[in-house]
C-alpha positions as CSV (number, residue, x, y, z in Angstrom):
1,X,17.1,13.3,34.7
2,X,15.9,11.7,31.6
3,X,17.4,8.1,30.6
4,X,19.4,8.0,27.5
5,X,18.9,4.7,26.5
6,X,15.6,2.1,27.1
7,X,14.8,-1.5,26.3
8,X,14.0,-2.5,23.0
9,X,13.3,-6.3,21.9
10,X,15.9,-7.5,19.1
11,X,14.5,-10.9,16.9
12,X,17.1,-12.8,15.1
13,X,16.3,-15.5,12.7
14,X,18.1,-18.6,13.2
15,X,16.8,-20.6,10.2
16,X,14.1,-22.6,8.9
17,X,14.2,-25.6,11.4
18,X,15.7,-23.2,14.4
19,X,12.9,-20.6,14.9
20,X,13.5,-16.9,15.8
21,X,15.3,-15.9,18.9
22,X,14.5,-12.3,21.0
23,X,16.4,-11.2,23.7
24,X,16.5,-7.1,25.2
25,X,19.2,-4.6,24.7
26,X,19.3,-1.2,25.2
27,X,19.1,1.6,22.2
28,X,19.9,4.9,22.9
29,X,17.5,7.5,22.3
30,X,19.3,9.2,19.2
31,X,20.0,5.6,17.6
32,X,15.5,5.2,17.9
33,X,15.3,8.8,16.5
34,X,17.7,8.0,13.5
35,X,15.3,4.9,12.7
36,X,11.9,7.1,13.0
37,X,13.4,9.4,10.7
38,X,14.5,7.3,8.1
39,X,11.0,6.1,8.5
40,X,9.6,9.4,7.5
41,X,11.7,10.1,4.9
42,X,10.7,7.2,3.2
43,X,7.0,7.9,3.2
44,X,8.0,11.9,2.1
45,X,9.8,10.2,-0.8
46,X,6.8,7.5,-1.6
47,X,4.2,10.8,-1.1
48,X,6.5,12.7,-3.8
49,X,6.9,9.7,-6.4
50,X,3.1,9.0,-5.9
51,X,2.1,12.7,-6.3
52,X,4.5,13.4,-9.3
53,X,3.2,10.1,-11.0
54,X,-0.2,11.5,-10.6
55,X,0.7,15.3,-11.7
56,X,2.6,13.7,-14.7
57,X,-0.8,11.5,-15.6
58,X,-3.2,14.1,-15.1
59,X,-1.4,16.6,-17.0
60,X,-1.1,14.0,-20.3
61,X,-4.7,13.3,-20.0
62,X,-5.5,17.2,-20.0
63,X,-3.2,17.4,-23.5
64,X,-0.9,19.2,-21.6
65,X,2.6,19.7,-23.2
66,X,5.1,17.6,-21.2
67,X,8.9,17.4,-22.1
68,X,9.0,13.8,-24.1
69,X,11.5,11.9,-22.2
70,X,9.1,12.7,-18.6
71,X,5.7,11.9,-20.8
72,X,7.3,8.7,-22.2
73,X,9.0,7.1,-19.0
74,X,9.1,8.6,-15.8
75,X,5.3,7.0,-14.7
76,X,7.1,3.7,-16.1
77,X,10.3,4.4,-13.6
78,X,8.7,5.3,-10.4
79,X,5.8,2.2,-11.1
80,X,7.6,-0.3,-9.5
81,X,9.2,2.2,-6.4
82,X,5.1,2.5,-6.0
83,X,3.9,-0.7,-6.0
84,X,6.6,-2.4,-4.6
85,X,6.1,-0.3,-1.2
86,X,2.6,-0.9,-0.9
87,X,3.4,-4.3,-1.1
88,X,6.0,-4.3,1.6
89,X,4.0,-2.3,3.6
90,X,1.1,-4.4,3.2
91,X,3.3,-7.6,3.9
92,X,4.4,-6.2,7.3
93,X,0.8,-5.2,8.3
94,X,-0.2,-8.7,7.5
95,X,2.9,-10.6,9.0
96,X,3.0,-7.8,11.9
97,X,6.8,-7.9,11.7
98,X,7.8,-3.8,10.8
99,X,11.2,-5.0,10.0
100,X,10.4,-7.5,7.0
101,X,11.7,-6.3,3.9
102,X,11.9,-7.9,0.1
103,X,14.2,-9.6,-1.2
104,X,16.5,-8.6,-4.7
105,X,15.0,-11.8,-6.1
106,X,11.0,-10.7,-5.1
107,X,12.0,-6.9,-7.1
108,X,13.3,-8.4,-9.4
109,X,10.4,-10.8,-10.5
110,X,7.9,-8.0,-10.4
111,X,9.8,-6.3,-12.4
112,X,10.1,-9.2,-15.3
113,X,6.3,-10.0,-14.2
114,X,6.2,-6.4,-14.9
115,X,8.0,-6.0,-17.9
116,X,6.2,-9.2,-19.5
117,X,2.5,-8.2,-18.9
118,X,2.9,-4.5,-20.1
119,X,4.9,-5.2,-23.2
120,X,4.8,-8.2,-24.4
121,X,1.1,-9.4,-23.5
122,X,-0.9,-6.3,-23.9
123,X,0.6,-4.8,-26.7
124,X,-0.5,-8.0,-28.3
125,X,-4.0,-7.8,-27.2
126,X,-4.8,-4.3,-26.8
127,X,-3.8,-1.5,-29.5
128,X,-3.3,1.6,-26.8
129,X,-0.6,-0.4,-25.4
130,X,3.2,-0.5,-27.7
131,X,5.4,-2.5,-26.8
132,X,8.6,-0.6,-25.5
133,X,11.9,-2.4,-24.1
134,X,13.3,0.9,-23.1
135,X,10.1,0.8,-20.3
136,X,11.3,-2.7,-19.6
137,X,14.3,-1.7,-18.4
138,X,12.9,1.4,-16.6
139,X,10.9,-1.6,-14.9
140,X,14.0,-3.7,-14.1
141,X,15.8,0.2,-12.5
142,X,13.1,1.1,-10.7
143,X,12.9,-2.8,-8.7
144,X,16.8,-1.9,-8.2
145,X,16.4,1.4,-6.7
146,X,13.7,0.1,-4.7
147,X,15.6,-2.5,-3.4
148,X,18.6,-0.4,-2.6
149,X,16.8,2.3,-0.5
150,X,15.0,-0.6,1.0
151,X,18.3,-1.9,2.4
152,X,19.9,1.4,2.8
153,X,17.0,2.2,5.6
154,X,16.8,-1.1,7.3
């Protein structure tokens, strides 16, 4: 008969000066399936923002007809979803700790880091770039709803 629950290794953070305490519990098997597919979810939605960003790009630089509202800010809504998970995922491969995650202030200073360097410095210094605050705030939504299914799927 197959076991319904096995050992799994739990790290809590006590604090700065304290250090990080393990100890083993048991997970049952459907709890370990709920967390894998959460994990795959996530990577079907990054696959389907990244794909749609490219779709979307590829089609304005063929002079395709795109409806104006998708042409003019759904690349500047899904940017920071994007790059925001490569980062995370690139944090936990360097920290080796699946389980790290950003915090609301992190999203939210990419997103003013964000909003600053695309529309306020480059529109000064390069003409194909117009400054925009509606994308700045696209910016400052797309950190949020990062953020949120970041915690949703912890």
């Amino acid at each position: 008969m197959a076991r319904s629950h096995f050992r799994c290794c739990f790290t809590f953070r006590l604090g700065h000066h304290y250090g990080n305490r393990k100890f083993f519990g048991l997970v049952s098997r459907n709890d370990f399936r709920l967390m894998q597919r959460k994990k795959h979810y996530s990577f079907l939605l990054f696959l389907l923002l990244l794909s749609s960003s490219t779709a979307i790009y590829l089609l304005q630089q063929t002079e395709y007809h795109v409806p104006r509202i998708i042409n003019n800010y759904y690349n500047d809504l899904t940017a920071l979803p994007l790059v925001l998970s490569v980062c995370l995922w690139s944090v936990r491969k360097i920290k080796a700790n699946p389980k790290l995650q950003l915090t609301f202030f992190q999203c939210t200073a990419m997103a003013l880091l964000f909003g600053w360097f695309f529309e306020i410095y480059l529109p000064e210094r390069n003409p194909r770039y117009i400054a925009d605050i509606v994308d700045g705030i696209l910016y400052l939504i797309g950190a949020f709803l990062f953020y949120g299914w970041q915690r949703m799927n912890k």
